[in-house]
N, CA, C and O atoms as a GROMACS GRO file, in nm:
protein
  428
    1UNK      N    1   1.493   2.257  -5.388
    1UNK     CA    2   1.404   2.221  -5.278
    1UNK      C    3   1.419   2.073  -5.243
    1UNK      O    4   1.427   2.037  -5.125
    2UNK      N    5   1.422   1.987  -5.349
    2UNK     CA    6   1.431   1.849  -5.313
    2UNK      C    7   1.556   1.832  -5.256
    2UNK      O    8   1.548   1.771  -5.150
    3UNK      N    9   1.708   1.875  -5.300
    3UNK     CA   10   1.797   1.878  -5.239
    3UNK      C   11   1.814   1.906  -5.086
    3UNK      O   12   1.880   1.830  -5.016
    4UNK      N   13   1.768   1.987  -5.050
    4UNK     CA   14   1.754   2.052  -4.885
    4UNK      C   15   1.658   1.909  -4.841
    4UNK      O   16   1.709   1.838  -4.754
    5UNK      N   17   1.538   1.871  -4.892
    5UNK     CA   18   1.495   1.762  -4.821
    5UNK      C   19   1.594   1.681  -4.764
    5UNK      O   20   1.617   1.643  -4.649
    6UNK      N   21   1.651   1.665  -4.879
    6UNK     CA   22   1.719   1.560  -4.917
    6UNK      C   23   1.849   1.526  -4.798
    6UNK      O   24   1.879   1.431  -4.727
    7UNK      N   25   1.900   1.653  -4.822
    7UNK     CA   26   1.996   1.672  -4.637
    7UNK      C   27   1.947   1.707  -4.513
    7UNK      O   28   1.994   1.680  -4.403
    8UNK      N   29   1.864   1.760  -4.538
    8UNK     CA   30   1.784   1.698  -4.385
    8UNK      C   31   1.724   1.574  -4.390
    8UNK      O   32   1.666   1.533  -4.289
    9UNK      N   33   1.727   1.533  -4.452
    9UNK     CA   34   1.697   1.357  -4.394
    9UNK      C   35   1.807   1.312  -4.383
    9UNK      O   36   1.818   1.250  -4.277
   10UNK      N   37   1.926   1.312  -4.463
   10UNK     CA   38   2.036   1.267  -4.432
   10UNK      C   39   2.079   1.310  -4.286
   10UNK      O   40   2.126   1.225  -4.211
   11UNK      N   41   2.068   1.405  -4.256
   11UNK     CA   42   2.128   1.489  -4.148
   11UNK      C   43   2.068   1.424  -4.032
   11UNK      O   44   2.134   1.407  -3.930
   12UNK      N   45   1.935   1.383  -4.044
   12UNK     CA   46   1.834   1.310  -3.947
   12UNK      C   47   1.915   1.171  -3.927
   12UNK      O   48   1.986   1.145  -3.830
   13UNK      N   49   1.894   1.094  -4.026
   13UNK     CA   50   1.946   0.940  -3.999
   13UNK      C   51   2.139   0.925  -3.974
   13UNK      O   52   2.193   0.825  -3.926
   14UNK      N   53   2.196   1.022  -4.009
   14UNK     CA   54   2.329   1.062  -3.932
   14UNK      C   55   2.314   1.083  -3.815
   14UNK      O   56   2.371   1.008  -3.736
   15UNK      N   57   2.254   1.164  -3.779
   15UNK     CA   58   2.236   1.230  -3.607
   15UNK      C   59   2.329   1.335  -3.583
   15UNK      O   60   2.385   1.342  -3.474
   16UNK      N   61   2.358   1.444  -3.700
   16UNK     CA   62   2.428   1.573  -3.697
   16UNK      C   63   2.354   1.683  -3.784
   16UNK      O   64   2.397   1.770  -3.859
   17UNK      N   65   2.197   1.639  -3.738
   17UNK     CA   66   2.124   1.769  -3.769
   17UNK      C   67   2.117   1.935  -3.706
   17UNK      O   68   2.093   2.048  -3.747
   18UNK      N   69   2.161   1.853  -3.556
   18UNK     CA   70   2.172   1.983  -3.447
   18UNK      C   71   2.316   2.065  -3.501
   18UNK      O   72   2.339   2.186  -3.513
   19UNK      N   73   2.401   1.942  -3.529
   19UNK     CA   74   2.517   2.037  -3.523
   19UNK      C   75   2.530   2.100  -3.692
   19UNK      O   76   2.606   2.195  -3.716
   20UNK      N   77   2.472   2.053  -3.770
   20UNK     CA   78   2.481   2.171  -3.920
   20UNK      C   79   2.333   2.275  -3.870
   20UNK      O   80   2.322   2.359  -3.959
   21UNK      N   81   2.253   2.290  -3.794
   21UNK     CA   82   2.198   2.377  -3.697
   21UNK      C   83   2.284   2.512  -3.621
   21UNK      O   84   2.240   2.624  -3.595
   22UNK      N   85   2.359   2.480  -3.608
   22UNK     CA   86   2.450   2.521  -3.506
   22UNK      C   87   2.397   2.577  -3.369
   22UNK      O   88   2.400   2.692  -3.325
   23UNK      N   89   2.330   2.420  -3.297
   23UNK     CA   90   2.295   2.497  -3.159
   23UNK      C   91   2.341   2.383  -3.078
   23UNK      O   92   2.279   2.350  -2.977
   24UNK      N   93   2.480   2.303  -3.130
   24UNK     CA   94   2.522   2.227  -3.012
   24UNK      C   95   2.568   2.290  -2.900
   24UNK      O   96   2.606   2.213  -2.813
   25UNK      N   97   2.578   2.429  -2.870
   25UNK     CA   98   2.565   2.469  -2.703
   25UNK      C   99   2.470   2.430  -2.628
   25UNK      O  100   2.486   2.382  -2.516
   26UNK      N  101   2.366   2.445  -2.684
   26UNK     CA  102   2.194   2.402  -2.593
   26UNK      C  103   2.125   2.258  -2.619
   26UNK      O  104   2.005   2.234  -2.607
   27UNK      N  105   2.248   2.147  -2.666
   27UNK     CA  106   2.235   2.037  -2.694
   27UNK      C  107   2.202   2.050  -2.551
   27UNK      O  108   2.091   2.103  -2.544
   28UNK      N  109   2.253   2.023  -2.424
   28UNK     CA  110   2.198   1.976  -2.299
   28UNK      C  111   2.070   1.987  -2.278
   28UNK      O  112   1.998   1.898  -2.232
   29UNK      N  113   2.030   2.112  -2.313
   29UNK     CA  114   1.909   2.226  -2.261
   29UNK      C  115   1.771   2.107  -2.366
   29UNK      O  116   1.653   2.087  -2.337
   30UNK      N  117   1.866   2.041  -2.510
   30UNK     CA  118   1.729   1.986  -2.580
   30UNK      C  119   1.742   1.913  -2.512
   30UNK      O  120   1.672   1.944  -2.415
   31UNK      N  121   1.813   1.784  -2.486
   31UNK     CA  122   1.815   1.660  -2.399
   31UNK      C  123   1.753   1.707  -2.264
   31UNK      O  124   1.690   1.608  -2.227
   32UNK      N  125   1.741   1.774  -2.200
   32UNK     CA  126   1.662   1.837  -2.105
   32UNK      C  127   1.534   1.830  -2.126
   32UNK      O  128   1.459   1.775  -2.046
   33UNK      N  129   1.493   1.884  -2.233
   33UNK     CA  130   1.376   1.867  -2.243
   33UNK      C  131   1.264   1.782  -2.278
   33UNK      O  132   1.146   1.785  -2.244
   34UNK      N  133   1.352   1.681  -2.378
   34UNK     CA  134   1.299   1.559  -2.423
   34UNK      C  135   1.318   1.469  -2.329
   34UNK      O  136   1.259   1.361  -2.336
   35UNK      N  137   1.406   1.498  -2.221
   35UNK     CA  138   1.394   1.395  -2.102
   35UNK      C  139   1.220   1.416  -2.032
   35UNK      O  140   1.132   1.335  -2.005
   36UNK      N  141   1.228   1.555  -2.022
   36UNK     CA  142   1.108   1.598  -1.942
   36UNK      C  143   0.965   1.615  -2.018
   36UNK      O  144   0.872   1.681  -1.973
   37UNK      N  145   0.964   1.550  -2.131
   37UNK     CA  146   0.856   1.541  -2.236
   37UNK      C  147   0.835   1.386  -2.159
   37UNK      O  148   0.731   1.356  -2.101
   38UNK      N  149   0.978   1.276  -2.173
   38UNK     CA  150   0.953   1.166  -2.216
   38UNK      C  151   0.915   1.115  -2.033
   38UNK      O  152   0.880   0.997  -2.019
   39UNK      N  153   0.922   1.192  -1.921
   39UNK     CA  154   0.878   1.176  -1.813
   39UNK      C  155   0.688   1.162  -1.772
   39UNK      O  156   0.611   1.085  -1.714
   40UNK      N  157   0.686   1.314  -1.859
   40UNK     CA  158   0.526   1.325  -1.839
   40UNK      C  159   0.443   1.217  -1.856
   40UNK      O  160   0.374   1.154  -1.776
   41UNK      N  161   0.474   1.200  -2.063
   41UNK     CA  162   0.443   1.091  -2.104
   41UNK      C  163   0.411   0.978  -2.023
   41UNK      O  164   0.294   0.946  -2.006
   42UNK      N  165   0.523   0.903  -1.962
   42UNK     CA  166   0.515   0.767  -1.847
   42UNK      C  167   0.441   0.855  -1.721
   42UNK      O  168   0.383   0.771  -1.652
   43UNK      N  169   0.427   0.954  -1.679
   43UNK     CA  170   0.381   0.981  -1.609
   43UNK      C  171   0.204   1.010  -1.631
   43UNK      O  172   0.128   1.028  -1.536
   44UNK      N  173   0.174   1.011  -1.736
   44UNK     CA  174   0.003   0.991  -1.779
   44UNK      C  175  -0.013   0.858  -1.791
   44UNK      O  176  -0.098   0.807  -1.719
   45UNK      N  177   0.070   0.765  -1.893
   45UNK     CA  178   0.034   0.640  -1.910
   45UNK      C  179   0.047   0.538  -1.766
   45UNK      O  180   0.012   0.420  -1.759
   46UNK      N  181   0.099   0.610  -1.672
   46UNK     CA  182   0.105   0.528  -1.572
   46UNK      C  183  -0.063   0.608  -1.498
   46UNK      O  184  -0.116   0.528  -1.421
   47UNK      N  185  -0.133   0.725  -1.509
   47UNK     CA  186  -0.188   0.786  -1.431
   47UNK      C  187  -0.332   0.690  -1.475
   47UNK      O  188  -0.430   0.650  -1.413
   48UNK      N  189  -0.276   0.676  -1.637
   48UNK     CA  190  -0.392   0.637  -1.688
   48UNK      C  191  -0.438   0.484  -1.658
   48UNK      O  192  -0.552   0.439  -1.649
   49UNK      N  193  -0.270   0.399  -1.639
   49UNK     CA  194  -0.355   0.257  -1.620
   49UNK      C  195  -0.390   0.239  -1.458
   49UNK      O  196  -0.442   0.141  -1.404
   50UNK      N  197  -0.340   0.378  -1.390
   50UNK     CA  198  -0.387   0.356  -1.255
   50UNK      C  199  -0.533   0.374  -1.214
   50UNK      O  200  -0.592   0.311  -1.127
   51UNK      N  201  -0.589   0.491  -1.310
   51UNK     CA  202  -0.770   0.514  -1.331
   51UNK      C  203  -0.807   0.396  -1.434
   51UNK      O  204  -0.913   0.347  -1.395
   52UNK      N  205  -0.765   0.337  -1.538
   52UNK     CA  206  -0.844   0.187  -1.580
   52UNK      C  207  -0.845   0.102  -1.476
   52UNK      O  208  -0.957   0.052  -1.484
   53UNK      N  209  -0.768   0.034  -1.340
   53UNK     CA  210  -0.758  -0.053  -1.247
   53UNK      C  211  -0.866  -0.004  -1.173
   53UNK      O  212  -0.955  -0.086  -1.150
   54UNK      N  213  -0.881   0.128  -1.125
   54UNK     CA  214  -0.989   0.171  -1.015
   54UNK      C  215  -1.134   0.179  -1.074
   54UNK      O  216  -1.227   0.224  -1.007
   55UNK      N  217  -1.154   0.124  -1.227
   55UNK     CA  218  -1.259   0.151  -1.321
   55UNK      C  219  -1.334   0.012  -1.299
   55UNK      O  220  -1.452  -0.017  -1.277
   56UNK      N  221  -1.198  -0.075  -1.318
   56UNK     CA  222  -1.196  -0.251  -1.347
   56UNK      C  223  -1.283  -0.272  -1.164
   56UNK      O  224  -1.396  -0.304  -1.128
   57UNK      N  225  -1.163  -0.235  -1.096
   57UNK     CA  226  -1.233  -0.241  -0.950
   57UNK      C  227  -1.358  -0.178  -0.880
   57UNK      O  228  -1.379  -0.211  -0.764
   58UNK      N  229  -1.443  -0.088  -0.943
   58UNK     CA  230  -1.573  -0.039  -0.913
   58UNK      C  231  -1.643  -0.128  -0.929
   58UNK      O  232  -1.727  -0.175  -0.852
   59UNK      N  233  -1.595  -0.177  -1.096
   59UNK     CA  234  -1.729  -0.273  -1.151
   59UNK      C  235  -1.725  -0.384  -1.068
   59UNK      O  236  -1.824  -0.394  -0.994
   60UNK      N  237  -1.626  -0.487  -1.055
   60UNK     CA  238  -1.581  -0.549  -0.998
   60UNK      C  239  -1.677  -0.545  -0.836
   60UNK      O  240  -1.748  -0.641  -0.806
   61UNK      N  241  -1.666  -0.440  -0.760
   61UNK     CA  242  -1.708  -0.410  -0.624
   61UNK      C  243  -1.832  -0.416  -0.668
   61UNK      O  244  -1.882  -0.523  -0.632
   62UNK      N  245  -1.916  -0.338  -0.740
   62UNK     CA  246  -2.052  -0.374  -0.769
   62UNK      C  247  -2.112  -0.500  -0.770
   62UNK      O  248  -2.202  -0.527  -0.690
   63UNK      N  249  -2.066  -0.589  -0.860
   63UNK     CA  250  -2.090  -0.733  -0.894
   63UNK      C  251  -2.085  -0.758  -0.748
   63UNK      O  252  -2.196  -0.783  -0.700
   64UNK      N  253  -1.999  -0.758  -0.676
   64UNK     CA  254  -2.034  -0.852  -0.549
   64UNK      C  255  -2.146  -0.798  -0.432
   64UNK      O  256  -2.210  -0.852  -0.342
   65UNK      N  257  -2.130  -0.663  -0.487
   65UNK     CA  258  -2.280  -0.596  -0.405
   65UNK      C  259  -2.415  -0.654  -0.408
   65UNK      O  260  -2.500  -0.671  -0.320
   66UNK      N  261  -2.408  -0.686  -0.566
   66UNK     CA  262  -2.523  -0.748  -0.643
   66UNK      C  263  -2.506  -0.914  -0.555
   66UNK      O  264  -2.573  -0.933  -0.453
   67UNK      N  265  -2.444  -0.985  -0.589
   67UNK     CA  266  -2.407  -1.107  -0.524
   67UNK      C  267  -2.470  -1.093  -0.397
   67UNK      O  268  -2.582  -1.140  -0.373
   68UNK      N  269  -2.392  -1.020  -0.303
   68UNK     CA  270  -2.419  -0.983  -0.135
   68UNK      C  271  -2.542  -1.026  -0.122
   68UNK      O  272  -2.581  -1.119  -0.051
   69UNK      N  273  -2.614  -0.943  -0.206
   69UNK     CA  274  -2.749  -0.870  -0.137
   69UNK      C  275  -2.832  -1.000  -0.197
   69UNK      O  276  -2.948  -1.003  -0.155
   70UNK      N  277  -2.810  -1.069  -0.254
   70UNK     CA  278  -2.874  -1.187  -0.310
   70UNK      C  279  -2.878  -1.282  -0.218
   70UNK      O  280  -2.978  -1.342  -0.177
   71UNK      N  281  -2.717  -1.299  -0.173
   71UNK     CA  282  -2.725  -1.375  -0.064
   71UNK      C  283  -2.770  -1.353   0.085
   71UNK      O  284  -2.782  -1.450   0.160
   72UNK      N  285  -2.790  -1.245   0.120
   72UNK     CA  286  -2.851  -1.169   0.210
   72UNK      C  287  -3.000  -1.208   0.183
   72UNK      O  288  -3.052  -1.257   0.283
   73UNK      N  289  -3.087  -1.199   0.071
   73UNK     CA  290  -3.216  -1.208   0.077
   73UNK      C  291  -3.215  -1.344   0.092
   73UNK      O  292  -3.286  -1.383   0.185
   74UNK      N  293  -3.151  -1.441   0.023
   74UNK     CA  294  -3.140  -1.571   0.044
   74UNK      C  295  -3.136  -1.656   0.232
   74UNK      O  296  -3.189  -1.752   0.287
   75UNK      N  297  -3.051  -1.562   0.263
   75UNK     CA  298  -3.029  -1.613   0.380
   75UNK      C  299  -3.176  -1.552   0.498
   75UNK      O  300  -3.215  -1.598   0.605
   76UNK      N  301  -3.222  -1.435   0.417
   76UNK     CA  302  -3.322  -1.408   0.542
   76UNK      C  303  -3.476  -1.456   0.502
   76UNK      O  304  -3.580  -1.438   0.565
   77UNK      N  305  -3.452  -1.527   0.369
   77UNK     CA  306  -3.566  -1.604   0.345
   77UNK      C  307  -3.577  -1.745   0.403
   77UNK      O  308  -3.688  -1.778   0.444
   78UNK      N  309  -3.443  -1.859   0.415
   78UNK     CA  310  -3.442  -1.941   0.472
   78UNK      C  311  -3.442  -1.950   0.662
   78UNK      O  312  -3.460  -2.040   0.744
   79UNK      N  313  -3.411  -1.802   0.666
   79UNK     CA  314  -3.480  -1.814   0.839
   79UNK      C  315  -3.584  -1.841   0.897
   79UNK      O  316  -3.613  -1.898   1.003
   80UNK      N  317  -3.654  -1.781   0.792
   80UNK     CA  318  -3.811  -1.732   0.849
   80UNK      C  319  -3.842  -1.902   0.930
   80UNK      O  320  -3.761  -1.992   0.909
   81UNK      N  321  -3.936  -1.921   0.996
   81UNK     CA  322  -3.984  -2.034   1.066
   81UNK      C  323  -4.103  -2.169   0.961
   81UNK      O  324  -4.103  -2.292   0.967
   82UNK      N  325  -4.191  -2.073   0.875
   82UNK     CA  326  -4.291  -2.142   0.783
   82UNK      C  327  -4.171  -2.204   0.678
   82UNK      O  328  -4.188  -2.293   0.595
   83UNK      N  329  -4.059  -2.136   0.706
   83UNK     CA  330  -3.937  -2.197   0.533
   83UNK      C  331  -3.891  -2.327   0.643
   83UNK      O  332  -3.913  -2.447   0.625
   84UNK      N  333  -3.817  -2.259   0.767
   84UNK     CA  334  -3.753  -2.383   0.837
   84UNK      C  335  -3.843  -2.498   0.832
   84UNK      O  336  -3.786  -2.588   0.770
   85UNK      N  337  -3.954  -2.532   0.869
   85UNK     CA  338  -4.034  -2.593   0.898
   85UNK      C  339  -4.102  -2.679   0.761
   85UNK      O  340  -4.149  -2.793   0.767
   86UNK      N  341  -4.093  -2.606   0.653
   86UNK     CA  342  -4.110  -2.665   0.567
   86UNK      C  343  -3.979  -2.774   0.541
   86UNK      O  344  -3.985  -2.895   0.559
   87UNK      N  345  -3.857  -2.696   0.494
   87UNK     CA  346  -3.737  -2.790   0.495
   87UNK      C  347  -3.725  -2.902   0.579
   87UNK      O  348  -3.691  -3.014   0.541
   88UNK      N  349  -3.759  -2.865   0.710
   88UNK     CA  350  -3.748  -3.005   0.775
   88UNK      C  351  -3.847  -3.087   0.777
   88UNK      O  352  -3.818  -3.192   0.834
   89UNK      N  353  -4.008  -3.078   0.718
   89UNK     CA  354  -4.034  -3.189   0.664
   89UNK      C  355  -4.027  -3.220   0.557
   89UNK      O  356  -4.083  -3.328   0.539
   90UNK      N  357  -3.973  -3.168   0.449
   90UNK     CA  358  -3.930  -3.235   0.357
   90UNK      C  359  -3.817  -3.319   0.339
   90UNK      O  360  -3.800  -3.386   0.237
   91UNK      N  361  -3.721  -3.315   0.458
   91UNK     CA  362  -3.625  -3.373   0.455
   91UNK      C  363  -3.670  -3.477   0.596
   91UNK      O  364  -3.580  -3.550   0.641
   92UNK      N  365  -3.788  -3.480   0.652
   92UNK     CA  366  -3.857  -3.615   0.709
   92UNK      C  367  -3.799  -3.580   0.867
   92UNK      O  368  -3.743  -3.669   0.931
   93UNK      N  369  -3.813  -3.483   0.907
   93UNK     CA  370  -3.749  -3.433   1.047
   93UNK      C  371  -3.867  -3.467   1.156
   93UNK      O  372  -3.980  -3.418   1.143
   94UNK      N  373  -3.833  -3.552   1.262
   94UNK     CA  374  -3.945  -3.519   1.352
   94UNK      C  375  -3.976  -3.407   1.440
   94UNK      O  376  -4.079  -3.393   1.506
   95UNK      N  377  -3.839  -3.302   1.432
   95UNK     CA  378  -3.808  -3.239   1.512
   95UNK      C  379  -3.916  -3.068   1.453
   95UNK      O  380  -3.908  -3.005   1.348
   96UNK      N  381  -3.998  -3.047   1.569
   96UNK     CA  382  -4.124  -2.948   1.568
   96UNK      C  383  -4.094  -2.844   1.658
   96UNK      O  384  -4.001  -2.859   1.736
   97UNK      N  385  -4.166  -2.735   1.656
   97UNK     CA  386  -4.172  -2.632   1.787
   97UNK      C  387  -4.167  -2.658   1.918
   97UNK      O  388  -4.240  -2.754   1.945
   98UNK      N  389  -4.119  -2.619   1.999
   98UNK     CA  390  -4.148  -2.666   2.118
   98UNK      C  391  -4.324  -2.601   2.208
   98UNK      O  392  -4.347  -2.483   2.232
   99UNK      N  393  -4.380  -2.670   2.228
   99UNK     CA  394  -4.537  -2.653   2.312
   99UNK      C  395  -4.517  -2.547   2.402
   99UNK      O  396  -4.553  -2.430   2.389
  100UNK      N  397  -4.454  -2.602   2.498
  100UNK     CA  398  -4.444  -2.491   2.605
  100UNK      C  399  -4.329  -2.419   2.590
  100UNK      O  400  -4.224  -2.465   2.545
  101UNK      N  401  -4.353  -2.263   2.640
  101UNK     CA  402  -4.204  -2.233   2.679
  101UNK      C  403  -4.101  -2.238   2.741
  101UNK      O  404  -4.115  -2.266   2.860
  102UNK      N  405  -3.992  -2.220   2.703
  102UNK     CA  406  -3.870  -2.266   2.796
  102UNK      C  407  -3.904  -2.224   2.917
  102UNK      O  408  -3.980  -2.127   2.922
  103UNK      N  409  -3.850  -2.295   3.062
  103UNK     CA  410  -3.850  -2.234   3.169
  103UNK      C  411  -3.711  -2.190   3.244
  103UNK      O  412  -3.617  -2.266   3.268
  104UNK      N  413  -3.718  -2.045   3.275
  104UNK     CA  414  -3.559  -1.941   3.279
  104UNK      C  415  -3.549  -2.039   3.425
  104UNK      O  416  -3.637  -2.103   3.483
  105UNK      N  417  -3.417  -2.021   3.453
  105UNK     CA  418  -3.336  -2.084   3.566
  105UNK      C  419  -3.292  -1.952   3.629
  105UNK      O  420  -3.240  -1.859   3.567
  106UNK      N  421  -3.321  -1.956   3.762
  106UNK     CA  422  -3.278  -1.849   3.841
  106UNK      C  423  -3.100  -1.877   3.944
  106UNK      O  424  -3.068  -1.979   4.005
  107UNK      N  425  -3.030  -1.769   3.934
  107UNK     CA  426  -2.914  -1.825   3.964
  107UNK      C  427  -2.913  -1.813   4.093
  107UNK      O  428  -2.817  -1.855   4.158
   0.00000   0.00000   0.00000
């Protein structure tokens, strides 16, 4: 028993296991197939780092949603007129509402 190990490992690290086998006719047919094993393979690991990128990029898209909308509340809090109005006297503005309303120009 140890003997038979023993030549099939030899037979392995030679690379004339197929042929004391005797199926070097369908040598093509294995190379055929281990081509088309070793295709799939790259063909998941590529499927797979293409779904980790679109994983990376959700989160990614979120975060700036979060951001957005921050800056969105930001920006529609500094509109309001009681915020404007405050800012510009704190920054010493003489500049106030206007009294009357504009008057439209007729063409």
């Amino acid at each position: 028993m140890m003997e038979v190990i023993k030549n099939v490992f030899s037979a392995i690290l030679k690379g004339n296991l197929l042929l004391r086998l005797n199926v070097g006719k369908y040598f093509i047919h294995i190379l055929y197939v281990f081509f088309l094993a070793w295709m799939l393979i790259l063909c998941n690991l590529l499927a797979e780092n293409t779904l980790d990128k679109v994983e990376k990029n959700k989160a990614a898209l979120h975060e700036k949603e979060i951001v957005l909308s921050d800056r969105t509340f930001e920006l529609a809090a500094a509109s309001r007129r009681s915020a404007v109005r405050q800012k510009l006297e704190e920054m010493g503005s003489n500049v106030q509402e206007p009294a009357v309303n504009a008057t439209v120009l007729k063409k």
